[in-house]
C-alpha positions in Angstrom: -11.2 -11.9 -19.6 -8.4 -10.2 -17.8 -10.5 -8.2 -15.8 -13.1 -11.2 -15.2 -9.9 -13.2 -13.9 -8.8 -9.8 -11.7 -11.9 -9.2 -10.4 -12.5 -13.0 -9.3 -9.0 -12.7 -7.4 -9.6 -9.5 -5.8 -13.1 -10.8 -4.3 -11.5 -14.5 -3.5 -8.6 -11.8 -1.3 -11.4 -9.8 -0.1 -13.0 -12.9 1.2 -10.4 -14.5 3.3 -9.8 -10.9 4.9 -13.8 -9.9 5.1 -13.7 -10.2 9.2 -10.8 -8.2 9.2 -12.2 -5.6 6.7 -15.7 -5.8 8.1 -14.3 -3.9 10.7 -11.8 -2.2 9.6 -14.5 -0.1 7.5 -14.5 1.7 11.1 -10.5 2.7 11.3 -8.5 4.9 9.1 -5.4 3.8 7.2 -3.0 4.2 10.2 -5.3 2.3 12.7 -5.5 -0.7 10.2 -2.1 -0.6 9.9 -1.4 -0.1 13.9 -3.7 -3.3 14.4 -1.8 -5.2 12.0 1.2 -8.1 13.1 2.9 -7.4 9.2 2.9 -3.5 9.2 5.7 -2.6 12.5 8.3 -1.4 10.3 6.2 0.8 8.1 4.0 1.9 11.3 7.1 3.2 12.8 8.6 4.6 9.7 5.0 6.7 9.0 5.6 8.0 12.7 9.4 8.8 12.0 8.6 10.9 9.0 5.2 12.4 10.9 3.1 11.3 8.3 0.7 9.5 10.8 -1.7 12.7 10.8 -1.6 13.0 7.3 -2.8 9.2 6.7 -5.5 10.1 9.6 -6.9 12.4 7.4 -10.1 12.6 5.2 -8.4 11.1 2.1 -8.9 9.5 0.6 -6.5 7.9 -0.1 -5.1 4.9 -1.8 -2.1 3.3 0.2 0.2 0.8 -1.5 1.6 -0.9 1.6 4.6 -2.7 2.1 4.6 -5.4 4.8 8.0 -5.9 7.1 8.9 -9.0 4.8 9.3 -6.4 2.1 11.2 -3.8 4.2 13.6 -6.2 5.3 14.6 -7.3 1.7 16.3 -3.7 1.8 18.7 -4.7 4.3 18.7 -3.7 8.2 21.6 -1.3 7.8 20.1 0.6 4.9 16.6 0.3 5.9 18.5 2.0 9.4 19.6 4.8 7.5 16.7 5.4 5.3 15.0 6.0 8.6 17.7 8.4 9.7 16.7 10.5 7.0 13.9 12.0 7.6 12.9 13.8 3.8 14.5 10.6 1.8 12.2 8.7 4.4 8.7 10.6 3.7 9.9 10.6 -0.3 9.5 6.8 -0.3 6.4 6.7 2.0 4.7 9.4 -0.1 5.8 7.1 -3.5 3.2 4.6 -1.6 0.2 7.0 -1.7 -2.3 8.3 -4.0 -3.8 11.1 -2.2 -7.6 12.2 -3.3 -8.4 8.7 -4.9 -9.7 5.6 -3.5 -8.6 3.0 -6.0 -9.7 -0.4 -6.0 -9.0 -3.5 -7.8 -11.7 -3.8 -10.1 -10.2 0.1 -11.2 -6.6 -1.5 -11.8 -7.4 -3.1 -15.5 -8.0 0.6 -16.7 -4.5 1.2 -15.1 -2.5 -1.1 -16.9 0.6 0.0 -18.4 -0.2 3.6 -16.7 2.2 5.2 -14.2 1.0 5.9 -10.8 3.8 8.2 -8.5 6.2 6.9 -11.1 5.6 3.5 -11.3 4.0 1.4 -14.2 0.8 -0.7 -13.2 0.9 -3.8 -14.8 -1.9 -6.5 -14.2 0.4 -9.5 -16.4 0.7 -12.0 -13.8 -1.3 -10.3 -10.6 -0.9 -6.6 -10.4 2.4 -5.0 -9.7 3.0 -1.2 -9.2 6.8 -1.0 -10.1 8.8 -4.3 -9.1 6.2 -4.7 -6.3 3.5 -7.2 -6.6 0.0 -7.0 -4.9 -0.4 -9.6 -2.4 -3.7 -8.0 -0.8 -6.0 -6.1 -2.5 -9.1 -3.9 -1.4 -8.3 -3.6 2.9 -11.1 -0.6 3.4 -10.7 1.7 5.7 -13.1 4.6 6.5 -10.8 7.3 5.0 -9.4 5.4 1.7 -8.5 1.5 0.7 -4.7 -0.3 1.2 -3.3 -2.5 -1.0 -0.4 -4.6 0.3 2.6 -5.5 -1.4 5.9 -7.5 -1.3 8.4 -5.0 -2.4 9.4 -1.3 -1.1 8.8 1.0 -3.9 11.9 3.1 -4.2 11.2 6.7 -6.2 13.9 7.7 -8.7 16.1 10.2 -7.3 
């Protein structure tokens, strides 16, 4: 049932973003993210750690990405610093990426209560890696999928 009620959400998302995705098949992560009005802050904070080639690459990869709504909930003068910091900076990008997997929703029910880069999948109430919650699922891109969420997932120290 639960995966019934998954899968009917993830294709209902996939539906209202299918012009977007249609072409976005085309670009890589970074050039979906580039064309995108709700990924400035993490564009620029892939760029400041010089993880833009990396997420250019072959993949694939599945990206868990955070829109600016979510990195502003950590606060301009933190977010400020995080960026100042260049290895605590690609620690919490690379918390956000499964490299060598493309994982897609319909794959998430199998992942319940699993860890992934540390933090628990849980598909009670939508799927949430961590304290973040899905708000997007399946984005294609020709090198791996993205997955939006509302929350910055913040590895343990």
């Amino acid at each position: 049932m639960k995966a019934k009620l998954f899968a009917g959400c993830a294709l209902a998302l996939t539906l209202v973003y299918t012009s977007s995705a249609t072409s976005a098949d085309e670009k890589d992560i970074v050039g979906i993210a580039v064309g995108s009005k709700d990924f400035t802050i993490l564009v620029t904070a892939l760029k400041e750690a010089g993880l833009v080639d990396t997420l250019k690459g072959k993949g694939p990869f599945t990206v868990f990405a955070p829109t600016d709504a979510a990195f502003k909930k950590i606060g301009d003068d933190k977010l400020q610093a995080v960026i100042k910091d260049k290895e605590l900076l690609k620690k919490i990008l690379l918390a956000h990426v499964v490299v060598g997997k493309t994982v897609y929703a319909t794959d998430v029910v199998a992942l319940d209560g699993k860890e992934v880069n540390g933090f628990t999948i849980s598909t009670k109430d939508g799927v949430h890696i961590g304290d973040a919650k899905v708000t997007t699922a399946d984005i294609k891109a020709s090198n791996g999928v993205i997955h939006v969420i509302d929350t910055v997932l913040i590895p343990a120290k």
